[in-house]
Structure formats: C-alpha cells, structure tokens
Phi, psi and omega in degrees: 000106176258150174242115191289166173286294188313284173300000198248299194293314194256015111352276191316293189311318203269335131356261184332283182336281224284349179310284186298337173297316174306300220283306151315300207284326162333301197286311197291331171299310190294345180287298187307323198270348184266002180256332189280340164325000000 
C-alpha cells in the first residue's frame, strides 16, 4: 500500500471536513434545543 503526500493531505482533509461537519451538526442541535426550551 503506498501512500502518496498528496492522498495522505487528502485523507486528513476530508477526515478533518466530516470532523467539523459533525461538529456543526452537534453545536446546531445543541442551539436548537436550548432555543425551543
């Protein structure tokens, strides 16, 4: 299995991406339920 730098940075990023996306959908849940409160 070789791993190029290039598929490695674009690993990480999408990695990262689904990270903050989760992270996004988390924050915006915990916003919602503290607004219908």
């Amino acid at each position: 299995m070789t791993s190029n730098p290039k598929q490695v940075v674009n690993n990480a990023v999408t990695r990262s991406g689904s990270l903050s996306l989760l992270v996004d959908k988390v924050l915006f849940k915990a916003q919602f339920k503290h607004a219908s409160d």
